[in-house]
Structures are given as structure tokens and as C-alpha cells.
VOKE-347215 format. One line per field, with one value per atom (N, C-alpha, C, CB): residue number from 0; residue in one letter; y, z, x; atom name. Coordinates in steps of 0.02 Angstrom, whole numbers, plus 50000, padded with zeros to 5 digits. Glycine has a CB too. Example, Ala and Ser with C-alpha at 12.3 -4.5 7.8 and 13.67 -1.06 7.14 Angstrom:
<nodes>
num = c(0 0 0 0 1 1 1 1)
residuo = c(a a a a s s s s)
north = c(49716 49775 49835 49776 49888 49947 50002 49970)
up = c(50390 50390 50390 50452 50354 50357 50394 50286)
east = c(50660 50615 50660 50565 50642 50684 50645 50704)
atomo = c(N CA C CB N CA C CB)
</nodes>
This chain:
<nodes>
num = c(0 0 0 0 1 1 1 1 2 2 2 2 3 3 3 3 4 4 4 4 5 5 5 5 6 6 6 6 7 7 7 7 8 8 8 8 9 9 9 9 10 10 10 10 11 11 11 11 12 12 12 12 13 13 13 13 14 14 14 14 15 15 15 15 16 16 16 16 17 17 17 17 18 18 18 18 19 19 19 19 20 20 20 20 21 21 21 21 22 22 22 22 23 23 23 23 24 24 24 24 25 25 25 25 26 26 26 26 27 27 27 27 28 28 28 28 29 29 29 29 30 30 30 30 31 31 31 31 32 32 32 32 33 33 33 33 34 34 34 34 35 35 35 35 36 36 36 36 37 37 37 37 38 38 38 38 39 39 39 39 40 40 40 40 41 41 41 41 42 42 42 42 43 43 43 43 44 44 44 44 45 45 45 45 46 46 46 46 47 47 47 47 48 48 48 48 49 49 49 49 50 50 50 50 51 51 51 51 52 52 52 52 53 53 53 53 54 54 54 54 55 55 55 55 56 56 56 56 57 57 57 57 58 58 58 58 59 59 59 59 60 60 60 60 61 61 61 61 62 62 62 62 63 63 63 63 64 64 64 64 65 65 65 65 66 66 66 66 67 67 67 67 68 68 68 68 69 69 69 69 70 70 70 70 71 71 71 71 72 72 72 72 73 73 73 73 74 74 74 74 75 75 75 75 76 76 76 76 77 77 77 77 78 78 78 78 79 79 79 79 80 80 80 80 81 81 81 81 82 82 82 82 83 83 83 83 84 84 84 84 85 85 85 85 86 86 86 86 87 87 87 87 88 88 88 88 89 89 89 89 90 90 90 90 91 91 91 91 92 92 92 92 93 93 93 93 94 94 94 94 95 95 95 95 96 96 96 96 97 97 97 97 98 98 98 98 99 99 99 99 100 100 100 100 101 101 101 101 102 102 102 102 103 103 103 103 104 104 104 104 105 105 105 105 106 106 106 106 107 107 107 107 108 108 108 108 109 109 109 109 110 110 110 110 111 111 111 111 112 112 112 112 113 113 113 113 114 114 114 114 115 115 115 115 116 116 116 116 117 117 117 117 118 118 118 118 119 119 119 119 120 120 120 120 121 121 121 121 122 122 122 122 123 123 123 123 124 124 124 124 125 125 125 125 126 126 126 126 127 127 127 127 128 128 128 128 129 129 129 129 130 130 130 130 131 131 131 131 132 132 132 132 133 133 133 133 134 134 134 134 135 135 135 135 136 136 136 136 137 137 137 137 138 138 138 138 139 139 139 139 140 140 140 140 141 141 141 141 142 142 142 142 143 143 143 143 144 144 144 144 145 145 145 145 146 146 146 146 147 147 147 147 148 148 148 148 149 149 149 149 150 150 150 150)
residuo = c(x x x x x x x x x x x x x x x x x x x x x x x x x x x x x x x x x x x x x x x x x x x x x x x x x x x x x x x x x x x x x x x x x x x x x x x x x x x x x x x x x x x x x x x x x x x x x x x x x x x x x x x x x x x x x x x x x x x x x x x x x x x x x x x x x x x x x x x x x x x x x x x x x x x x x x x x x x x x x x x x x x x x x x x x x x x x x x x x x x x x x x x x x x x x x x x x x x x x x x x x x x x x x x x x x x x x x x x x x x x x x x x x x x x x x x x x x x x x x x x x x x x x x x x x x x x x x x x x x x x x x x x x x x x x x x x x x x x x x x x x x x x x x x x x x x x x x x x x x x x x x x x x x x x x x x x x x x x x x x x x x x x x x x x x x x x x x x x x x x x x x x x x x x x x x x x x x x x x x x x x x x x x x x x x x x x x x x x x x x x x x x x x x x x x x x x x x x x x x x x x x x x x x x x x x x x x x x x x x x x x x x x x x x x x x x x x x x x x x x x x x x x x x x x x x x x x x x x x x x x x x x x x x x x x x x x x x x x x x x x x x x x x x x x x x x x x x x x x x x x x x x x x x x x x x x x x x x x x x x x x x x x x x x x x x x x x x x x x x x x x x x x x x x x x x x x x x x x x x x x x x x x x x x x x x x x x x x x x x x x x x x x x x x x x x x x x x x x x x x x x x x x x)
north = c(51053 50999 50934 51010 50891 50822 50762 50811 50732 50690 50608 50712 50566 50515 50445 50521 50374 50318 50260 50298 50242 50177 50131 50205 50065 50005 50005 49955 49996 50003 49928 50022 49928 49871 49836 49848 49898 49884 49936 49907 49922 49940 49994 49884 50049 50121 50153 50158 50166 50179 50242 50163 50280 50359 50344 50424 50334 50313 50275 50305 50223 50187 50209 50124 50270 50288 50346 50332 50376 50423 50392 50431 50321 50269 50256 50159 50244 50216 50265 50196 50333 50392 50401 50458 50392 50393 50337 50404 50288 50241 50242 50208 50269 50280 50338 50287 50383 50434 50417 50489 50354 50360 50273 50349 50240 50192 50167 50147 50203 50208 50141 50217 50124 50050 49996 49997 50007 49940 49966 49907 50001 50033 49967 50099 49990 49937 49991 49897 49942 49949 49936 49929 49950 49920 49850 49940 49806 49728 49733 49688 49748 49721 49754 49744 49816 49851 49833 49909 49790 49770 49711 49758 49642 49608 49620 49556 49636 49669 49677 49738 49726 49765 49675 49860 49663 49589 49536 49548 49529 49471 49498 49440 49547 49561 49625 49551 49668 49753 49795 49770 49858 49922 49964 49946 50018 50048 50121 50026 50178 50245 50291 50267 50353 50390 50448 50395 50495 50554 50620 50545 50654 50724 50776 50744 50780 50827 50799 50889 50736 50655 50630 50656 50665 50653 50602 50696 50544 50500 50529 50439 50541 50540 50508 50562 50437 50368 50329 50352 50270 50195 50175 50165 50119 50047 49960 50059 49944 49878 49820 49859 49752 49715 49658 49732 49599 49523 49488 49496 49431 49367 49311 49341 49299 49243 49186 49225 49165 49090 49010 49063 49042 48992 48984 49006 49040 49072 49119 49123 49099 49118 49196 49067 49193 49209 49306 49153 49279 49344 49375 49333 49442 49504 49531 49583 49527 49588 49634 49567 49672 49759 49779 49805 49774 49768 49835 49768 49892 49963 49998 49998 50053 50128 50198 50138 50221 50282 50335 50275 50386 50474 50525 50508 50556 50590 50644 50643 50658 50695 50773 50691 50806 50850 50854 50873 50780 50794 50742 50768 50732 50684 50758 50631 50729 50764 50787 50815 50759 50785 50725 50807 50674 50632 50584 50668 50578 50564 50483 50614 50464 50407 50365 50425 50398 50371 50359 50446 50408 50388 50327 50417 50313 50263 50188 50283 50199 50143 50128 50150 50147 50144 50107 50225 50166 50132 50045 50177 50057 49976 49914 49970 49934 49911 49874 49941 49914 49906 49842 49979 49857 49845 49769 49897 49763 49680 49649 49670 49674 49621 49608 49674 49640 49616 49552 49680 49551 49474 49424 49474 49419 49370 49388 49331 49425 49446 49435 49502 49407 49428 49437 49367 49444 49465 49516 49355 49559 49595 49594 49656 49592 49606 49655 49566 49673 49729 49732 49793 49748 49767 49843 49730 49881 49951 49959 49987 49998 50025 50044 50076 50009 50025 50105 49983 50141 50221 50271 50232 50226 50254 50275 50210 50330 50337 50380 50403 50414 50420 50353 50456 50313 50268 50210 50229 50182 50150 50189 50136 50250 50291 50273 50363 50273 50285 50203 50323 50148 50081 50074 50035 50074 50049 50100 50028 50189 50229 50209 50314 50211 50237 50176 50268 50136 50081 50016 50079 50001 49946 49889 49913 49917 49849 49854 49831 49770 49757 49755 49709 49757 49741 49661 49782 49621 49532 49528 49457 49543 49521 49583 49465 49564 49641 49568 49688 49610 49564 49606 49544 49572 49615 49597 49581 49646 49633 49589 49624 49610 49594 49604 49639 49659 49660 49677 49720 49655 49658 49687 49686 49689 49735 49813 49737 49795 49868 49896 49929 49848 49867 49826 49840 49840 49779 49808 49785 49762 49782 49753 49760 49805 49778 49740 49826 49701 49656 49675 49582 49698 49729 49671 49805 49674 49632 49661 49551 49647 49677 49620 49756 49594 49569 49602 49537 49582 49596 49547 49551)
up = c(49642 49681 49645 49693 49663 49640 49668 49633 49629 49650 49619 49621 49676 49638 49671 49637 49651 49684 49669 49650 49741 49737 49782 49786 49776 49818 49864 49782 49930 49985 49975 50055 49980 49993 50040 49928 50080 50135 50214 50096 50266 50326 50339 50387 50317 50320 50380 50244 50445 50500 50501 50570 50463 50473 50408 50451 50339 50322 50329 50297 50368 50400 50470 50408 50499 50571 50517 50651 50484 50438 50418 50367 50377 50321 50402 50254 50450 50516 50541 50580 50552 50579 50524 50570 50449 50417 50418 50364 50424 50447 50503 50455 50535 50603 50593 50662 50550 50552 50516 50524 50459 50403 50449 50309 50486 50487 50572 50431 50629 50695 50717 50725 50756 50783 50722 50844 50676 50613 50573 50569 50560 50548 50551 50617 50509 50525 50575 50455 50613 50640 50632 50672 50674 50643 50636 50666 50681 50685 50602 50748 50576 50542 50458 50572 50452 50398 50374 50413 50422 50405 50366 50465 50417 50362 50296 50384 50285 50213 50175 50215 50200 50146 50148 50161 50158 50142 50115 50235 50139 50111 50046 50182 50046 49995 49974 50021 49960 49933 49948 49874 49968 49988 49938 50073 49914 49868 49904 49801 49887 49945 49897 50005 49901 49859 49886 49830 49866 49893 49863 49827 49906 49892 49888 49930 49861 49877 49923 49913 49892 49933 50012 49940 50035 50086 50075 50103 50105 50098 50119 50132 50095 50100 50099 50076 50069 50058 50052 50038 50047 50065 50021 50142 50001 49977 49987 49887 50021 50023 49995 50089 49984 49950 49985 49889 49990 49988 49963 50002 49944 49895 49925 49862 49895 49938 49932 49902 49992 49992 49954 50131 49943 49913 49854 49929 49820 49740 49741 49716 49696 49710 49682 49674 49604 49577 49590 49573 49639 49694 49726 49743 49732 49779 49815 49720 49882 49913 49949 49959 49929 49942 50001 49923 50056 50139 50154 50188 50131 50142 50101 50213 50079 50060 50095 50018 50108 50138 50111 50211 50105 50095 50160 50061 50169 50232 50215 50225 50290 50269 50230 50310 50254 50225 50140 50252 50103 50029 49994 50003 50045 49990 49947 50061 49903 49842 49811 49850 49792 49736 49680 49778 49675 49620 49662 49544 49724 49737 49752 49793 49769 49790 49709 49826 49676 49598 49571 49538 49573 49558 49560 49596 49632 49696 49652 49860 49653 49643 49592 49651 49516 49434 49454 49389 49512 49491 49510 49510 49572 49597 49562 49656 49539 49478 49448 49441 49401 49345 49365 49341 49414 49459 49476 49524 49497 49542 49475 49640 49430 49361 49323 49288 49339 49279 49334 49269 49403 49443 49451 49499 49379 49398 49422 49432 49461 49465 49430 49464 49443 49385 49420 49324 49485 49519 49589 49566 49594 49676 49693 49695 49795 49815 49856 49830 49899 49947 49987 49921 50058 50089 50119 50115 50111 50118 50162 50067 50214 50253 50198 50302 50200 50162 50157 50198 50201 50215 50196 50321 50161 50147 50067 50167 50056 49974 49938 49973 49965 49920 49881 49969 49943 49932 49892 50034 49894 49845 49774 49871 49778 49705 49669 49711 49730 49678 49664 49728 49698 49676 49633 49721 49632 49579 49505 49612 49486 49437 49399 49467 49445 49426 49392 49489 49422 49402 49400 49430 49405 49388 49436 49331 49509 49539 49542 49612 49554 49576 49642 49553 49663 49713 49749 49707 49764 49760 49834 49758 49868 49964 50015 50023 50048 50092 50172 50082 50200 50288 50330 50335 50348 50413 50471 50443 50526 50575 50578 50632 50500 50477 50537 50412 50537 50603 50666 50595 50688 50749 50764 50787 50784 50801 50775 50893 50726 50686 50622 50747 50628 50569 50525 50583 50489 50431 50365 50414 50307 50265 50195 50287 50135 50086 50045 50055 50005 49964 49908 49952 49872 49818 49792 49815 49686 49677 49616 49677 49578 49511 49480 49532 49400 49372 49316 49371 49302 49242 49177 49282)
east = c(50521 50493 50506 50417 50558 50565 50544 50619 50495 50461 50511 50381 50517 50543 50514 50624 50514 50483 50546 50399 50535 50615 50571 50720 50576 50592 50641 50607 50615 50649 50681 50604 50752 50754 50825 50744 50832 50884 50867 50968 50886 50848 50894 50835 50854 50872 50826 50858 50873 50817 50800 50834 50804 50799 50731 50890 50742 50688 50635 50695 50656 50602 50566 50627 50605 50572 50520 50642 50524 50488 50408 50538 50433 50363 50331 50399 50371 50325 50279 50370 50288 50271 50187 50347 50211 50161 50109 50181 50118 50092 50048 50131 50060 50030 49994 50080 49986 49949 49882 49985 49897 49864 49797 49934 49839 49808 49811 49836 49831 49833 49871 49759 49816 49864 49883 49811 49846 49858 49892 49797 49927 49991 50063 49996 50115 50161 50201 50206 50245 50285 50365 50261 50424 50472 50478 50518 50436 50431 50413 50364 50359 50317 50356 50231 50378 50412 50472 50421 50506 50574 50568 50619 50534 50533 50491 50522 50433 50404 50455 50369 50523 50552 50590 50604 50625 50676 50611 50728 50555 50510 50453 50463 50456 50399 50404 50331 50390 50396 50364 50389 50436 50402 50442 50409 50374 50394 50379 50361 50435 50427 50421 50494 50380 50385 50412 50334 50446 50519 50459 50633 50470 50478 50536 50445 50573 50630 50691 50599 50691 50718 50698 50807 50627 50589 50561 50550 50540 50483 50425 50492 50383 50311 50246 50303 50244 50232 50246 50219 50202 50220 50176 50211 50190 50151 50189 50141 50139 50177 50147 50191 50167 50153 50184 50165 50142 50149 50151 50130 50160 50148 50121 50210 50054 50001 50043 49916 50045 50108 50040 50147 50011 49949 49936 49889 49941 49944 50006 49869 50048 50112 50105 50172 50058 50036 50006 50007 49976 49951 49985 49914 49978 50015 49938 50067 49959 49910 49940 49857 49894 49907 49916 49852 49954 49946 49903 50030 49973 49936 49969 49936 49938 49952 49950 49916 49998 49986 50034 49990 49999 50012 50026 49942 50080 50105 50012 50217 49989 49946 49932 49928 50004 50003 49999 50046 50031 50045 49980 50139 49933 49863 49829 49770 49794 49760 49804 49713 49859 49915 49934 49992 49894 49897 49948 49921 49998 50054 50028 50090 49966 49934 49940 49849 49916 49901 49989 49846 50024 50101 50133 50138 50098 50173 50110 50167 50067 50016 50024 49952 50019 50051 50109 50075 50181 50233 50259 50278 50211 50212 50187 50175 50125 50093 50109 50084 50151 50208 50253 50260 50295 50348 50335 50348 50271 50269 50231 50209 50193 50167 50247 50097 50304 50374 50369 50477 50374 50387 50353 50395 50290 50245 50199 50261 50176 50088 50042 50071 49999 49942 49876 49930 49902 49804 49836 49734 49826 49816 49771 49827 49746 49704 49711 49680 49657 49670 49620 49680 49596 49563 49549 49573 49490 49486 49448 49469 49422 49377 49339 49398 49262 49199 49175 49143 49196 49172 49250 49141 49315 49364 49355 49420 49306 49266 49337 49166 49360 49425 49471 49474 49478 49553 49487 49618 49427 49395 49392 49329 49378 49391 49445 49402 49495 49570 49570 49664 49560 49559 49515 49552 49456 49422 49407 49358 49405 49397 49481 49377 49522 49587 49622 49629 49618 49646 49622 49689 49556 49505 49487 49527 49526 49495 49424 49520 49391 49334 49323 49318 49273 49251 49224 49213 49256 49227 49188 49309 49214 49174 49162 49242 49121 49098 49129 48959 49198 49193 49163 49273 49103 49072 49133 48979 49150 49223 49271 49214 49286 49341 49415 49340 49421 49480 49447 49543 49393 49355 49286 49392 49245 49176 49189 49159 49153 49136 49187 49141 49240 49307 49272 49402 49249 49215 49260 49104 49272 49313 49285 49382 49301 49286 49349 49253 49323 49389 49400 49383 49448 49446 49488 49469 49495 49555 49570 49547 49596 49630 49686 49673 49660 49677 49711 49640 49757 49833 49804 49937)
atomo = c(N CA C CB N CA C CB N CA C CB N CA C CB N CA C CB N CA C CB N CA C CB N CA C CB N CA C CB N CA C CB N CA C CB N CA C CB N CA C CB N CA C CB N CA C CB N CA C CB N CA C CB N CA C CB N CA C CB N CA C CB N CA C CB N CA C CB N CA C CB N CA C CB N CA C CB N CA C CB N CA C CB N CA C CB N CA C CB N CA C CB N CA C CB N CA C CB N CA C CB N CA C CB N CA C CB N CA C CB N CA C CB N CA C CB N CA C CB N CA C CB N CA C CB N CA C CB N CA C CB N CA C CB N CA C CB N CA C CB N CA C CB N CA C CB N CA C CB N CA C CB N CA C CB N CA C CB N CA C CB N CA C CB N CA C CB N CA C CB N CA C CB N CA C CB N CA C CB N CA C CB N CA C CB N CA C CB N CA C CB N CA C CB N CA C CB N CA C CB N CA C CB N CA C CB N CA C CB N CA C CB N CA C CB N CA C CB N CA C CB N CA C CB N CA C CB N CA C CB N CA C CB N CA C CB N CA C CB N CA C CB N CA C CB N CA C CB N CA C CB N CA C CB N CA C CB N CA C CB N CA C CB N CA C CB N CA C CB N CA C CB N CA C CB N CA C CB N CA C CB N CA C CB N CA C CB N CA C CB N CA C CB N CA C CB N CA C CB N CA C CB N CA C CB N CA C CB N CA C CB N CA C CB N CA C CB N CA C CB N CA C CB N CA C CB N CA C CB N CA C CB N CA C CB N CA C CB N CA C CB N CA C CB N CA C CB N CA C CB N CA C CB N CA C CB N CA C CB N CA C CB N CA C CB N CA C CB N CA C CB N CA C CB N CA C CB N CA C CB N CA C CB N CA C CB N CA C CB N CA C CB N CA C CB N CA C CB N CA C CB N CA C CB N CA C CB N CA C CB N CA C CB N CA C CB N CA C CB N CA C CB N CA C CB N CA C CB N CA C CB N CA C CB N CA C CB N CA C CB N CA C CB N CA C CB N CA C CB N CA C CB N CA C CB)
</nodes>
């Protein structure tokens, strides 16, 4: 079983019809799409993690056009079949790593408040805080917490 993590960084539609499919499993309508995945990969970073040269995850990343300084965390997702295998903690280290060599020095992120796994893995695993609670944040009843993490 070979596990490997690359930066997407050319429009591969067979891999990208795959990160989309997961996307949509992991996060429904707010999920990216091909509108929304293509540019990411040319404007900001997607990092995929392979199973047996399968994609199985995603992580993407922005750069606050305000604080240049800042990356936020758009989304993370795990194909469902391969979560609870550390594969979330992998792709997240390797991105980590990856966007503090380009200048980073703060990520943020927004989580569903009742998502007690994916807050575990942000805040035990790798130290974000917790700064703001948005009551409907993306509409009546999506309320979101703000996480951030300093380098």
C-alpha cells in the first residue's frame, strides 16, 4: 500500500473529476466544484494524497489578499472509505510544511462546531486555537467555528 502527497498543480480531469466526487461526499453542496478546484489549483494550493496512485484527499489553501502573510484552510477531505487511518494528519503535516517554506506564518480555518473529529485533529494534533464562534455563518443553522494556527 503506497501512500504518497503531491501539489496539484496542472488540470488533470480524471484527477480532478475523482478530488470533486470526494468533495461532495465529505462536504455536499459546499464542496468545490470544477468552477471552483481549477482555479485553487493555478491561484493557491491543492495538495492530493494517493493511495496506490489513487487520490483519496484533498486540502486546499488560499492566501488572504489582505495579509499576504495568511493561508486559509478552504477544505479538507478524506474519500470515506480511507478516514481513521492517520491519512487526514499526513496530507495536513505535509501541507503545513509546504505553505510555511512560502511565507505563511498564520492559517485559518472554519469547521462545523459538532465536526468533534476534524476539531480534534485541528486543535490536539497540530495546535490550532480556537478565536470566534459564527452563529449562520453560511446561512440559518450552519454556524461555524474559527480556528487559526500560528508558525
Amino acid at each position: 500500500m503506497g501512500i504518497s502527497i503531491k501539489e496539484l498543480t496542472a488540470n488533470n480531469s480524471s484527477v480532478i473529476n475523482k478530488l470533486i466526487a470526494i468533495e461532495s461526499e465529505a462536504f455536499g453542496e459546499g464542496g468545490l466544484n470544477y468552477w471552483g478546484i481549477v482555479p485553487m489549483i493555478y491561484h493557491g494550493a491543492v495538495y492530493v494524497i494517493f493511495m496506490d496512485k489513487e487520490p483519496v484527499g484533498l486540502v486546499e489553501y488560499m492566501r488572504d489578499i489582505r495579509q499576504s502573510t495568511t493561508a486559509y484552510l478552504y477544505g479538507l477531505a478524506i474519500e470515506k472509505e480511507y478516514r481513521k487511518q492517520g491519512l487526514a494528519t499526513k496530507l495536513l503535516e505535509y501541507s503545513l510544511a509546504k505553505i510555511s517554506k512560502q511565507g505563511i506564518q498564520k492559517v485559518e480555518l472554519t469547521v462545523d462546531p459538532n465536526n468533534e473529529s476534524a476539531i480534534y485533529l485541528y486543535q490536539n494534533k497540530f495546535g490550532f486555537k480556537e478565536v470566534e464562534y459564527r452563529k449562520n455563518e453560511y446561512g440559518i443553522g450552519e454556524d461555524r467555528l474559527i480556528m487559526e494556527l500560528e508558525f
